[in-house]
C-alpha positions as CSV (number, residue, x, y, z in Angstrom):
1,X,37.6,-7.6,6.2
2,X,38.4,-6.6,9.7
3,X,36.7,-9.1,11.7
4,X,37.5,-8.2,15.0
5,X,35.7,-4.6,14.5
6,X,32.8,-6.5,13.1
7,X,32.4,-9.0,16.1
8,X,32.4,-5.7,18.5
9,X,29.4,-4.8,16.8
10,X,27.6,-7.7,17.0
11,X,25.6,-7.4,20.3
12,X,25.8,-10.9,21.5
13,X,29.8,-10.3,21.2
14,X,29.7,-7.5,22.9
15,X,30.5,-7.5,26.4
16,X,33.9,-10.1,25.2
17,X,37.7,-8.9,25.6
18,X,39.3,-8.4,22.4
19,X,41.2,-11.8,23.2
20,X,38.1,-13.8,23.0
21,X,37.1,-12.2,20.4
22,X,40.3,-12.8,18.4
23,X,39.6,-16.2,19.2
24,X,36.3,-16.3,18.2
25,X,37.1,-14.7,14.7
26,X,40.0,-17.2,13.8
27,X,37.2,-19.9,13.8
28,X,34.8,-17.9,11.3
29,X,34.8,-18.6,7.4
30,X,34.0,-15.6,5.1
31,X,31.1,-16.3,2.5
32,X,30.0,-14.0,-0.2
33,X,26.7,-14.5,-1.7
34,X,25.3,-12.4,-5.0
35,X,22.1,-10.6,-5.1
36,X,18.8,-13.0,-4.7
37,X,20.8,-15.5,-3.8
38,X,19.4,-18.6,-1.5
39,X,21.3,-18.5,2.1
40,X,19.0,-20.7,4.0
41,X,16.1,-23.2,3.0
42,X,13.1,-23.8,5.2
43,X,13.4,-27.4,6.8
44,X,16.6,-27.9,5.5
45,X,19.0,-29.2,8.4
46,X,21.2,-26.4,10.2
47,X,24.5,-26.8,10.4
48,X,25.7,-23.2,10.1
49,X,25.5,-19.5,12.4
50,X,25.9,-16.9,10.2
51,X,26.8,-13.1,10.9
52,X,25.7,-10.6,8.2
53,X,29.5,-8.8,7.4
54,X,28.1,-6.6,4.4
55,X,25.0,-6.3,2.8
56,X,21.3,-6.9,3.9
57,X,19.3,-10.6,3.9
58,X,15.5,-10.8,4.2
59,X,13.8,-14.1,6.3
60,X,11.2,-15.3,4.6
61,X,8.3,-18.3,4.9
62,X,5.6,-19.4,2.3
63,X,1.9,-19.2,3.1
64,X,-0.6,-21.8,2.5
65,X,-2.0,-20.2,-0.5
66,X,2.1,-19.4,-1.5
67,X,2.6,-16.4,-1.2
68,X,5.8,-15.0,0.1
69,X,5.6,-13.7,3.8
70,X,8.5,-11.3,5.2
71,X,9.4,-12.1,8.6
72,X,12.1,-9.8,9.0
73,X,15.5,-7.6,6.9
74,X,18.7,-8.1,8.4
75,X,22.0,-5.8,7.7
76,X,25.4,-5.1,9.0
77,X,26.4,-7.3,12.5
78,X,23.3,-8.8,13.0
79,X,22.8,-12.4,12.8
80,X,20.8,-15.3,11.8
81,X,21.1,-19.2,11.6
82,X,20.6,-19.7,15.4
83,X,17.8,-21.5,16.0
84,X,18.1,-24.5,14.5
85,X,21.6,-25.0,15.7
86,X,20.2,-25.0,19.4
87,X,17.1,-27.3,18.7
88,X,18.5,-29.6,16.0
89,X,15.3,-29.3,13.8
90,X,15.0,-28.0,10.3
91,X,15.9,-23.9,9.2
92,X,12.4,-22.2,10.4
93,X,12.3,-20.0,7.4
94,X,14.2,-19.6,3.7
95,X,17.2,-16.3,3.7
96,X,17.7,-14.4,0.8
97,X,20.0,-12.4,-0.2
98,X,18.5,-8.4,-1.1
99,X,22.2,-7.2,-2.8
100,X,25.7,-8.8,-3.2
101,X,26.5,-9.9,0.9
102,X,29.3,-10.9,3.0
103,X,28.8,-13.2,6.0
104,X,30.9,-14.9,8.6
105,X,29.9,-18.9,9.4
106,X,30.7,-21.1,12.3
107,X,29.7,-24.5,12.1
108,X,27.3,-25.9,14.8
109,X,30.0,-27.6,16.8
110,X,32.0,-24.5,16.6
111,X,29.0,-22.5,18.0
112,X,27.8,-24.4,20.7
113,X,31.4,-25.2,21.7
114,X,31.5,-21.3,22.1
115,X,28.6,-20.9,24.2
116,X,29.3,-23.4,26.6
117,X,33.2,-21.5,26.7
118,X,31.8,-18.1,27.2
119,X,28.3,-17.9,29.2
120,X,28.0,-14.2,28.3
121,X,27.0,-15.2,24.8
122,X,24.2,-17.4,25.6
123,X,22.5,-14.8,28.2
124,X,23.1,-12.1,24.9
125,X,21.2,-15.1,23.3
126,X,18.3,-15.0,24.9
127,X,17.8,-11.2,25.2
128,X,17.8,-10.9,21.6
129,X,15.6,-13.8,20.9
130,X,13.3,-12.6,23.2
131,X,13.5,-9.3,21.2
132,X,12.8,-10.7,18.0
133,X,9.9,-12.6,19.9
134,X,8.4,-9.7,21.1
135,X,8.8,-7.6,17.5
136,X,7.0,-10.9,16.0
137,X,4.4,-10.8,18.3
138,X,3.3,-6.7,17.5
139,X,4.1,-7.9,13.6
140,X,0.9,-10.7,13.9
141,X,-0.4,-8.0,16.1
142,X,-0.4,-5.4,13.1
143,X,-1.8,-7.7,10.7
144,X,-4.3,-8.8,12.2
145,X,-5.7,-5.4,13.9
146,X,-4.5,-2.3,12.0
147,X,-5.6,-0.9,8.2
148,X,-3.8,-1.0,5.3
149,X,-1.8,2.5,5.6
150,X,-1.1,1.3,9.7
151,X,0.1,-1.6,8.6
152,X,2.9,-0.1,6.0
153,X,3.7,2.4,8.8
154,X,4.5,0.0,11.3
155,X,6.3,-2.0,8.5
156,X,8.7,1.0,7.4
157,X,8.8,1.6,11.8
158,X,10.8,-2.0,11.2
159,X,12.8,-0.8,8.4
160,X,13.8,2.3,9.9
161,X,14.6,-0.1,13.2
162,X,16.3,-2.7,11.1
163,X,18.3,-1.4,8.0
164,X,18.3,2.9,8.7
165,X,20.7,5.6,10.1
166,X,19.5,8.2,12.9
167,X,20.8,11.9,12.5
168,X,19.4,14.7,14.3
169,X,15.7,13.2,14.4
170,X,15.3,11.8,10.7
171,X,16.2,8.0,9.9
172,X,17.7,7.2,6.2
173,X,17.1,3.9,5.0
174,X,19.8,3.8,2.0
175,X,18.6,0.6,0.3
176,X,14.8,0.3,0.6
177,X,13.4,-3.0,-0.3
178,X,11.6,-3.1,-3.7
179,X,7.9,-2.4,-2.6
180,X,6.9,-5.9,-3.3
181,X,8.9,-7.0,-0.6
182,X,7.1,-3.8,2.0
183,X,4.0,-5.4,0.6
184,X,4.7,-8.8,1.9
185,X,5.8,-7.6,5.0
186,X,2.7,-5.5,5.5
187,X,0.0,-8.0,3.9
188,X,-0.4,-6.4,1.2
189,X,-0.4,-5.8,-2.5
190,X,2.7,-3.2,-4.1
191,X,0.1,-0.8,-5.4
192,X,-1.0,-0.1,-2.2
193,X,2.2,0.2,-1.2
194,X,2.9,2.6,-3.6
195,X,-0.6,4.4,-3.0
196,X,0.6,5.2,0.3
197,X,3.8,6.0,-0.1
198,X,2.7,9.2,-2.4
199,X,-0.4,9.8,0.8
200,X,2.8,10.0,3.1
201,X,4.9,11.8,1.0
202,X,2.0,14.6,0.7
203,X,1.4,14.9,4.8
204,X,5.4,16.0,4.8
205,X,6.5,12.5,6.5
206,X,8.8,11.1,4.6
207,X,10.5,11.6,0.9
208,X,12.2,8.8,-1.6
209,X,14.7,9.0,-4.2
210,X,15.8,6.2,-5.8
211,X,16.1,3.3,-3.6
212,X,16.7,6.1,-0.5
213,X,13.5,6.8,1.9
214,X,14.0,9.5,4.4
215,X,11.7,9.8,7.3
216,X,11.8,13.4,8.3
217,X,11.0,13.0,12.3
218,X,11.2,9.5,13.3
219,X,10.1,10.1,16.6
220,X,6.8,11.5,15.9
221,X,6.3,8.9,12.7
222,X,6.8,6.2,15.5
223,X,3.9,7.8,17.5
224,X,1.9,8.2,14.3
225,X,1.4,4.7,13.5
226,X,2.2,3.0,17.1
């Protein structure tokens, strides 16, 4: 695994020299986890920043009535594990893994030790958790506001955001998540799911094969269901 390449693609690590960045990556550990595996426990204590190398993780919580609630996917260079490393309380959601995954960990001393070296990082920080803010905020938004077929729209919007490739217009999302996880990110059941995948596939928006969704003209999808 070339780190190095990796960390350049992270966008908190961005805007470092190669140097720091070499110095950075000498301090990371490689993990591999299988398929379904447990990353991350909710309330468990955090100890550990983790940055997705290979493969695609999904953050969950339990509701009240326990049913699983998808907060977000994660793939290649983005990361996770932060939050409780800066406040010291328990993990704020459970991480699983959706396929075989590689990560790279720094333990907490590690990481705050690297903030305080390289100020860049923390203002990256912020950005991004005030990204992830805002997308959490039109998520509850969504939910609460929007039918069914909105809903999944705005939930594969995400997707496409999150896990797809761009090329001239149309986004491929090569490893869709099984539609029981779409239906817990949208708040609903999988048949609906699948209901509305045919309805899109008939208006010409999108097409599936296999585990592969293509969404012909992302642009005009996005205003669809905005």
């Amino acid at each position: 695994m070339d780190k190095l390449s990796l960390l350049e693609s992270v966008p908190i690590f961005s805007d470092l020299s190669k140097s720091d960045l070499t110095k950075i990556a000498e301090r990371m550990t490689h993990r591999k986890f299988n398929k379904n595996q447990m990353i991350l426990l909710e309330d468990d204590l955090g100890q550990t920043f983790f940055v997705i190398a290979k493969g695609s993780v999904k953050i969950t919580r339990l509701s009240d009535d326990g049913r699983e609630v998808i907060l977000a996917m994660l793939g290649e260079a983005d990361f996770f594990g932060e939050m409780s490393l800066l406040d010291g309380d328990g993990r704020s959601a459970n991480v699983v893994s959706l396929e075989a995954s590689e990560v790279l960990t720094l333990a907490r001393n590690e990481f705050l030790d690297i903030l305080e070296q390289y100020p860049k990082i923390s203002i990256c920080l912020l950005e991004e958790l005030t990204h992830r803010l805002r997308k959490s905020d039109q998520q509850i938004e969504s939910l609460s506001l929007s039918d069914v077929e909105q809903r999944i729209g705005i939930t594969l919007i995400r997707l496409a955001e999150e896990l797809g490739t761009i090329k001239q217009g149309s986004v491929k999302i090569n490893n869709l998540p099984f539609q029981q996880d779409i239906a817990n990110m949208a708040g609903t059941s999988r048949e609906t799911v699948s209901r509305t995948f045919k309805l899109l596939e008939e208006k010409g928006l999108l097409s599936r094969k296999g585990r592969q969704l293509l969404i012909y003209n992302f642009s005009q999808f996005s205003k669809t269901f905005s």
